[in-house]
VMD Tcl script that builds the backbone (N, CA, C; Angstrom):
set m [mol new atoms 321]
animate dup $m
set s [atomselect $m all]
$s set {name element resname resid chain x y z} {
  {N N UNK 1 A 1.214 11.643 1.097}
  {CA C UNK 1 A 0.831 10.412 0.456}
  {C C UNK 1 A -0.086 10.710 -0.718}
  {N N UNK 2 A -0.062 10.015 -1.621}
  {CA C UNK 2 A -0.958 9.962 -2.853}
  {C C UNK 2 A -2.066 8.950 -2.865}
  {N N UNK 3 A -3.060 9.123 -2.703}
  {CA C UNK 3 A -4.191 8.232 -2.180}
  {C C UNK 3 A -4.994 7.741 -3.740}
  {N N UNK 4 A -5.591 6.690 -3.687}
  {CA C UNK 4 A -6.302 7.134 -5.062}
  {C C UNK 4 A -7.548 7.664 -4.572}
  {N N UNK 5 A -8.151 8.274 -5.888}
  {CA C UNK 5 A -9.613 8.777 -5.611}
  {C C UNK 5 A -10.855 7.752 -6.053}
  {N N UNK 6 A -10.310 6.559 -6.468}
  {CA C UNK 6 A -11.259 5.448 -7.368}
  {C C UNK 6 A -11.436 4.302 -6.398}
  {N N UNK 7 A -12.738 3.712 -6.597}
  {CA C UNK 7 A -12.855 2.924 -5.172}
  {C C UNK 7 A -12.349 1.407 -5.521}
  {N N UNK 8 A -12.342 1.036 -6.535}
  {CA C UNK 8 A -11.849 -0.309 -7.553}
  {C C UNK 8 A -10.955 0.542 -8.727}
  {N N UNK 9 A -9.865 0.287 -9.207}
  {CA C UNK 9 A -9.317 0.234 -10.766}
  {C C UNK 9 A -7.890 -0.322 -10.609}
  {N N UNK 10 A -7.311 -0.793 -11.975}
  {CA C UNK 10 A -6.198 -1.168 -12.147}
  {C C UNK 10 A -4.971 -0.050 -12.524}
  {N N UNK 11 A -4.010 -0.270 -12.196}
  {CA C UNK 11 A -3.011 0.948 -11.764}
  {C C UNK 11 A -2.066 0.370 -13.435}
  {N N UNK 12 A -2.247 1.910 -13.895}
  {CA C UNK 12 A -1.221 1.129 -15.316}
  {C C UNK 12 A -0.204 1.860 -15.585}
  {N N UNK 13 A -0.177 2.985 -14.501}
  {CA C UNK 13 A 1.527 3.012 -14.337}
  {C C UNK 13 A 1.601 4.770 -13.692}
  {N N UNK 14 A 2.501 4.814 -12.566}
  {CA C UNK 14 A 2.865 5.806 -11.642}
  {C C UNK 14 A 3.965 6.559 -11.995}
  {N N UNK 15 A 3.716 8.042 -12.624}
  {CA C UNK 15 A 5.053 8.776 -13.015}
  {C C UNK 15 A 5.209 9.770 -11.597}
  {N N UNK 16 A 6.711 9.635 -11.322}
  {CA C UNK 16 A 6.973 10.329 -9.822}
  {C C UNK 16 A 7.877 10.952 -10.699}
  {N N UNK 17 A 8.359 11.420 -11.648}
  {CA C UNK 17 A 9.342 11.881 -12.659}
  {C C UNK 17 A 9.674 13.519 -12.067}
  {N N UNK 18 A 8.661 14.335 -11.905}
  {CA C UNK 18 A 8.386 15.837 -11.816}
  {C C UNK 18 A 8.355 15.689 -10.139}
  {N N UNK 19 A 7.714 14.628 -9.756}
  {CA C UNK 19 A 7.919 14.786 -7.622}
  {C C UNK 19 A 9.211 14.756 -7.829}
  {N N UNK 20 A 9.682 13.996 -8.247}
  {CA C UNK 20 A 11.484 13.636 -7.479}
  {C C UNK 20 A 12.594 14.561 -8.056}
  {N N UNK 21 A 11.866 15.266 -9.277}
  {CA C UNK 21 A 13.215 16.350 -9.532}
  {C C UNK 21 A 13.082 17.579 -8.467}
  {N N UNK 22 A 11.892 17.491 -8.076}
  {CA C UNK 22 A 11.356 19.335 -6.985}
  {C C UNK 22 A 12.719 19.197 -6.263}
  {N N UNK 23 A 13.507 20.362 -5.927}
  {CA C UNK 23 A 13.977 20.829 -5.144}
  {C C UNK 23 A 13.256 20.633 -3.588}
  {N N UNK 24 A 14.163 20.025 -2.927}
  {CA C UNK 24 A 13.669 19.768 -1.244}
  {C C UNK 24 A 12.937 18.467 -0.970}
  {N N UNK 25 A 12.761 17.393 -2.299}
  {CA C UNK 25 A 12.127 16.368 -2.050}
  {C C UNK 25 A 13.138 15.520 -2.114}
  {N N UNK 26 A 12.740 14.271 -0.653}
  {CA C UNK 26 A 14.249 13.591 -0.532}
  {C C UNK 26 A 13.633 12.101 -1.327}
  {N N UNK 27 A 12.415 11.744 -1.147}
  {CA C UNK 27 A 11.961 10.587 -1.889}
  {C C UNK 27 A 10.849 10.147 -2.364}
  {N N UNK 28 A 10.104 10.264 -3.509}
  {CA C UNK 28 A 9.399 9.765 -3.392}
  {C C UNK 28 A 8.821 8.112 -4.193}
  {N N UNK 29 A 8.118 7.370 -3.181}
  {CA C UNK 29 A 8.164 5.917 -3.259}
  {C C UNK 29 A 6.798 5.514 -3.937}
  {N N UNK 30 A 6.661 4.330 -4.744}
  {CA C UNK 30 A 5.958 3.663 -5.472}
  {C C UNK 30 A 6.052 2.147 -4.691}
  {N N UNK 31 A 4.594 1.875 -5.028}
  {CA C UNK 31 A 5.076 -0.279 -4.781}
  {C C UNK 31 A 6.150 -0.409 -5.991}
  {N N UNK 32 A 6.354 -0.305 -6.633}
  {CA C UNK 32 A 7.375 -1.072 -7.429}
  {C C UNK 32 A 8.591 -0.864 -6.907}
  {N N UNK 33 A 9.176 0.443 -5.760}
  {CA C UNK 33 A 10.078 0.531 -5.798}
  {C C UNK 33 A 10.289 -0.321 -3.789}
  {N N UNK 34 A 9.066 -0.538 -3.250}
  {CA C UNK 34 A 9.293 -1.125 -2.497}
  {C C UNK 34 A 9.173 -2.440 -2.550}
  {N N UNK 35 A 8.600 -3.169 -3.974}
  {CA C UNK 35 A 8.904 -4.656 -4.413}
  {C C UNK 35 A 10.225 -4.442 -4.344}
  {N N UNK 36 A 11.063 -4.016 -5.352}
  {CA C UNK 36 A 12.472 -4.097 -5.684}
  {C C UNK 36 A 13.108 -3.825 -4.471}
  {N N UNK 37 A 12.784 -3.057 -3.305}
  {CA C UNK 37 A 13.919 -3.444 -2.402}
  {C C UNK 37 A 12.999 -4.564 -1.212}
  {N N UNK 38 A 12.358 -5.363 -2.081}
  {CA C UNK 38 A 12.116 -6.949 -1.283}
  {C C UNK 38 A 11.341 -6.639 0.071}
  {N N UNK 39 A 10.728 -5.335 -0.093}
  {CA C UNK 39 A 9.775 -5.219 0.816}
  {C C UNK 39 A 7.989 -6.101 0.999}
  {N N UNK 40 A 7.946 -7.075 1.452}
  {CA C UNK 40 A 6.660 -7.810 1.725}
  {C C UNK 40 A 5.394 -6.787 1.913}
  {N N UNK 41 A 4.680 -7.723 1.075}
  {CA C UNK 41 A 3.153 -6.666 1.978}
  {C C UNK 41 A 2.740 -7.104 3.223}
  {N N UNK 42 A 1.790 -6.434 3.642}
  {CA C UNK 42 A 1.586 -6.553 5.077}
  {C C UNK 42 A 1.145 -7.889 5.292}
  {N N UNK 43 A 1.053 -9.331 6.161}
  {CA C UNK 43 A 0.179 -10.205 6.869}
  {C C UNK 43 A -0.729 -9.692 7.468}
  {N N UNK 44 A -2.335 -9.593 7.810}
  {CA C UNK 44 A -2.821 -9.988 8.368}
  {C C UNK 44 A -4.122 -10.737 8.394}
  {N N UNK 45 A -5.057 -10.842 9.345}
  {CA C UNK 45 A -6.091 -11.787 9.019}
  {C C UNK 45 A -7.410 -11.794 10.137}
  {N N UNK 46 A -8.213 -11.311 9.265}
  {CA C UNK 46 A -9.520 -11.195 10.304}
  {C C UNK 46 A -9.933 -12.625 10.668}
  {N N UNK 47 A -9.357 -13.259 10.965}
  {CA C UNK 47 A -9.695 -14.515 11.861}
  {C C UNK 47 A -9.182 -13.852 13.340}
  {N N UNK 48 A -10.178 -14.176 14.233}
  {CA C UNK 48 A -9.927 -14.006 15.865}
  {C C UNK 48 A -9.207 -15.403 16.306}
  {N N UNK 49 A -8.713 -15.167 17.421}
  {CA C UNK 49 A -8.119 -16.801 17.981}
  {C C UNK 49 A -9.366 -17.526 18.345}
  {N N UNK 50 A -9.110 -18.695 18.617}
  {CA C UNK 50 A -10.654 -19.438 18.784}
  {C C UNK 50 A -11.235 -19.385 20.823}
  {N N UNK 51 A -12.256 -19.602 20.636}
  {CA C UNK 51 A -12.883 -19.559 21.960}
  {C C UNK 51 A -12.060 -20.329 23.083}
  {N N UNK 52 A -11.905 -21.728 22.554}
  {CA C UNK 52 A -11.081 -22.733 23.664}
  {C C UNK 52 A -9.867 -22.192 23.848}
  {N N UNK 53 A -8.957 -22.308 22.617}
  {CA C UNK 53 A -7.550 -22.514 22.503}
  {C C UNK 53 A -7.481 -21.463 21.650}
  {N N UNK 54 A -6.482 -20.001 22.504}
  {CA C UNK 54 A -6.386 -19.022 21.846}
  {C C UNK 54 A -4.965 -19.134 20.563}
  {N N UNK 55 A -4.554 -20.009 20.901}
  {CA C UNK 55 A -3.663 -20.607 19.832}
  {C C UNK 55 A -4.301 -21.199 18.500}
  {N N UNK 56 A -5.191 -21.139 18.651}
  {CA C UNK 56 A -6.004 -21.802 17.253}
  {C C UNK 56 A -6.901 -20.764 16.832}
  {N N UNK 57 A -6.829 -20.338 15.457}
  {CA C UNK 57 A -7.979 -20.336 14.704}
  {C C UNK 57 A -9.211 -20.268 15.135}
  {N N UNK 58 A -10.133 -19.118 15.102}
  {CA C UNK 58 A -11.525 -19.395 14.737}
  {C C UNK 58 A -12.145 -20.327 13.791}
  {N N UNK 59 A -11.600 -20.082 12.929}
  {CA C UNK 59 A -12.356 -20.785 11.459}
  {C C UNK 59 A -10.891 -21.310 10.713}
  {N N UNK 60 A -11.521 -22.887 10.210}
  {CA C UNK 60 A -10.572 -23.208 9.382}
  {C C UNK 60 A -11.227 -23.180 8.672}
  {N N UNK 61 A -10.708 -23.511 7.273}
  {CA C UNK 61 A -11.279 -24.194 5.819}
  {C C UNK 61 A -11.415 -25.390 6.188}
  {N N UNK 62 A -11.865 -26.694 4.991}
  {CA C UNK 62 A -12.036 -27.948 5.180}
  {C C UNK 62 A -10.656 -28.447 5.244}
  {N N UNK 63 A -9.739 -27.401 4.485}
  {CA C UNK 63 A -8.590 -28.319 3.888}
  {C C UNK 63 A -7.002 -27.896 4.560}
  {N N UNK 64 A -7.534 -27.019 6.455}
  {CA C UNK 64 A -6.853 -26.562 6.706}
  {C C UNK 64 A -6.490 -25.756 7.151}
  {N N UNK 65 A -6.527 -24.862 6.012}
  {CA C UNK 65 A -6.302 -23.248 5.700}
  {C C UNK 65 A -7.248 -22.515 6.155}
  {N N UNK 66 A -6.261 -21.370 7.199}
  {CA C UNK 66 A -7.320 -20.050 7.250}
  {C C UNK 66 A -7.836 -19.544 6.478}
  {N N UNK 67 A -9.406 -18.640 6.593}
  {CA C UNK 67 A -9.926 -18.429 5.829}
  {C C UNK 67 A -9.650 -16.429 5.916}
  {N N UNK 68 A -10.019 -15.743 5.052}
  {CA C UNK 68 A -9.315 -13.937 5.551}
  {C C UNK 68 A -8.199 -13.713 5.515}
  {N N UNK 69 A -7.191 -14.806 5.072}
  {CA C UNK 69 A -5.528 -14.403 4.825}
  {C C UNK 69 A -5.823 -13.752 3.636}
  {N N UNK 70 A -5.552 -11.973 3.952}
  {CA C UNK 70 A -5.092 -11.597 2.742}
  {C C UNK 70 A -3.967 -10.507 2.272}
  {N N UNK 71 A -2.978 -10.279 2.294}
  {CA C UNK 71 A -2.100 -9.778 2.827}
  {C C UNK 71 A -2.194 -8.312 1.995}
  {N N UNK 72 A -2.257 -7.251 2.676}
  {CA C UNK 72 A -2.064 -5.587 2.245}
  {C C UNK 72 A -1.043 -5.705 1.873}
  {N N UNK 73 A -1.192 -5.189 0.529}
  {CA C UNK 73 A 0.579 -3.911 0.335}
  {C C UNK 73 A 0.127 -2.791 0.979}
  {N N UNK 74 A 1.325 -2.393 1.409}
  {CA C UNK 74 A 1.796 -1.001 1.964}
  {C C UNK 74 A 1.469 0.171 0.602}
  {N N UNK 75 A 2.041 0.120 -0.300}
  {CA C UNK 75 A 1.856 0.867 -1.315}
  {C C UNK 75 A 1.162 0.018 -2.549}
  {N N UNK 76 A 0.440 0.196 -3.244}
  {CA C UNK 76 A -0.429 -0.659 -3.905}
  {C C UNK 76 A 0.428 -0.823 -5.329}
  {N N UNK 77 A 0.982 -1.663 -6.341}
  {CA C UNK 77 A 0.785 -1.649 -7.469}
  {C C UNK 77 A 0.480 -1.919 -8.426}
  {N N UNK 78 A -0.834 -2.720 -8.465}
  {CA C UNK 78 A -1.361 -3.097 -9.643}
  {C C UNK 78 A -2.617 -2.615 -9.699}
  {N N UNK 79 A -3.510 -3.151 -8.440}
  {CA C UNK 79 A -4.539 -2.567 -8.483}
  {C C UNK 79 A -5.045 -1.869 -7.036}
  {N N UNK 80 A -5.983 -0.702 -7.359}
  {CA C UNK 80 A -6.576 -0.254 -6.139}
  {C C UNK 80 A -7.680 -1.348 -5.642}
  {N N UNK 81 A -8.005 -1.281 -4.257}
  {CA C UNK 81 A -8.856 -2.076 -3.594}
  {C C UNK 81 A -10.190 -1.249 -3.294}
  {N N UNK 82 A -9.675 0.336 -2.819}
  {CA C UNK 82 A -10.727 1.106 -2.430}
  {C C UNK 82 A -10.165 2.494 -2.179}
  {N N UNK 83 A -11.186 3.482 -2.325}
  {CA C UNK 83 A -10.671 4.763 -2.824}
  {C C UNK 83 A -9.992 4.962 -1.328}
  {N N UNK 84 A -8.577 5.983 -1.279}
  {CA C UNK 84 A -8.034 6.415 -0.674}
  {C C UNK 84 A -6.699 5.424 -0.878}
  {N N UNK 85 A -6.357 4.408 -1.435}
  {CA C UNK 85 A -5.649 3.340 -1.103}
  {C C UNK 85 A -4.148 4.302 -1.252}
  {N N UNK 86 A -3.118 3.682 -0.654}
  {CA C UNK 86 A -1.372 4.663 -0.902}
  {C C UNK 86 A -1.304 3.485 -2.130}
  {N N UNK 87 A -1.370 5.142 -3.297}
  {CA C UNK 87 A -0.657 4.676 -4.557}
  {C C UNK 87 A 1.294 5.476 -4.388}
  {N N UNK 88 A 1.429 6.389 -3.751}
  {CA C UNK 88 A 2.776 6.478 -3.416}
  {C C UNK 88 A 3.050 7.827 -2.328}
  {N N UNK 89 A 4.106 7.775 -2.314}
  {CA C UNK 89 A 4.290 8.388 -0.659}
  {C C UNK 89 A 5.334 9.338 -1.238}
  {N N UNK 90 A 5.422 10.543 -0.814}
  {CA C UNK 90 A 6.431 11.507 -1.342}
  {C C UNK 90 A 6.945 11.962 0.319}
  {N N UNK 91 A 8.491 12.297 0.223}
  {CA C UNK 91 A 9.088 12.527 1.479}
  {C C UNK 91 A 10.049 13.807 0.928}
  {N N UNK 92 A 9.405 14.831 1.936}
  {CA C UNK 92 A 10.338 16.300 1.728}
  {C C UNK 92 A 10.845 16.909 3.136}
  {N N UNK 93 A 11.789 17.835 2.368}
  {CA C UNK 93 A 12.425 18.845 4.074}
  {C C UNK 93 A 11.449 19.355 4.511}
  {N N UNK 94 A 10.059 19.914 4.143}
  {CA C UNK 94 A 8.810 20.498 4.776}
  {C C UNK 94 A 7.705 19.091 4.620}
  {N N UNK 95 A 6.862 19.409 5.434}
  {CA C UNK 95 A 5.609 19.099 5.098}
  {C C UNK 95 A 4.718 19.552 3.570}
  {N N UNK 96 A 5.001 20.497 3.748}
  {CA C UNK 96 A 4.631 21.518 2.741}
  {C C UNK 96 A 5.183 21.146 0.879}
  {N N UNK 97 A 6.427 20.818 0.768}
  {CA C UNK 97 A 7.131 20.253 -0.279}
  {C C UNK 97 A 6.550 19.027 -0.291}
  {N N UNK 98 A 6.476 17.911 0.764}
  {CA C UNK 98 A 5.926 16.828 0.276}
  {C C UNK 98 A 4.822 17.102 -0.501}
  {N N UNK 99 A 3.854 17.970 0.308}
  {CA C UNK 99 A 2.675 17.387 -0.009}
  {C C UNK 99 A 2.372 18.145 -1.610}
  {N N UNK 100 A 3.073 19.351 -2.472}
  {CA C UNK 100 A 3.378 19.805 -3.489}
  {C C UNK 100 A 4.231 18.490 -4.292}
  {N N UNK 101 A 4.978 17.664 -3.961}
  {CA C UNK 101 A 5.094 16.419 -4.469}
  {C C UNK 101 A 4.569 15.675 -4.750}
  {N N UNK 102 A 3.593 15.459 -4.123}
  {CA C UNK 102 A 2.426 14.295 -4.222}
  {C C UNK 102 A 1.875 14.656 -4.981}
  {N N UNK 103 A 1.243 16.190 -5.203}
  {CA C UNK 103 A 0.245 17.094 -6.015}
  {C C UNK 103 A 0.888 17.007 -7.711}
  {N N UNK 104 A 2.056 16.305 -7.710}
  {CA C UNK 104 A 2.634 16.030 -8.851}
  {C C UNK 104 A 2.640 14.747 -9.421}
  {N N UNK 105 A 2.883 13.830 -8.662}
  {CA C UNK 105 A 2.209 12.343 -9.394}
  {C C UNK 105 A 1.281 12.014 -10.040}
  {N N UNK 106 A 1.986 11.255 -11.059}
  {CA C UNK 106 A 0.458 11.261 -12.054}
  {C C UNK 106 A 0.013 9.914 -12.198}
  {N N UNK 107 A -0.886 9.562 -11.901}
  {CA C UNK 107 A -1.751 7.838 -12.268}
  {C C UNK 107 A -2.073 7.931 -13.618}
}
mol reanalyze $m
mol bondsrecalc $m
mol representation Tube
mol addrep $m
């Protein structure tokens, strides 16, 4: 995986050009390429169920709405949230090739 090293910044563009020609690398993936195959980011939500009725909400808003819906991408592409975040994922016949793949992506 390609992590970033920046704890906040905006992502202005991921070359996997030199990962994906290596010999022995079968893929390597970007958010853009898991937008395009209509992959969702993650749901979830630090709201706990509520005390009474574990079917409900801890906390609503006034107007409803949970409050902590914020949904992860899997692979990030616009912006990082916090250092380490998956800016892209390289997949090889070794361990070893991946991770010489990754060592090739450039932010």
């Amino acid at each position: 995986m390609v992590r970033s090293p920046h704890a906040h910044a905006r992502i202005r563009g991921v070359d996997v050009s030199a990962a994906r020609s290596m010999p022995g690398v079968h893929a390597v993936l970007t958010g853009a390429d898991y937008a395009a195959e209509g992959i969702a980011d993650i749901g979830h939500t630090a709201n706990p169920a509520g005390a009474v009725d574990w079917q409900n909400p801890a906390f609503v808003n006034r107007d409803g709405t949970t409050p902590f819906d914020v949904p992860q991408p899997t692979i990030v592409r616009d912006k990082v949230r916090h250092a380490g975040e998956i800016v892209a994922v390289a997949v090889g016949e070794t361990e070893a090739i991946a991770r010489q793949a990754a060592e090739r992506v450039e932010m």
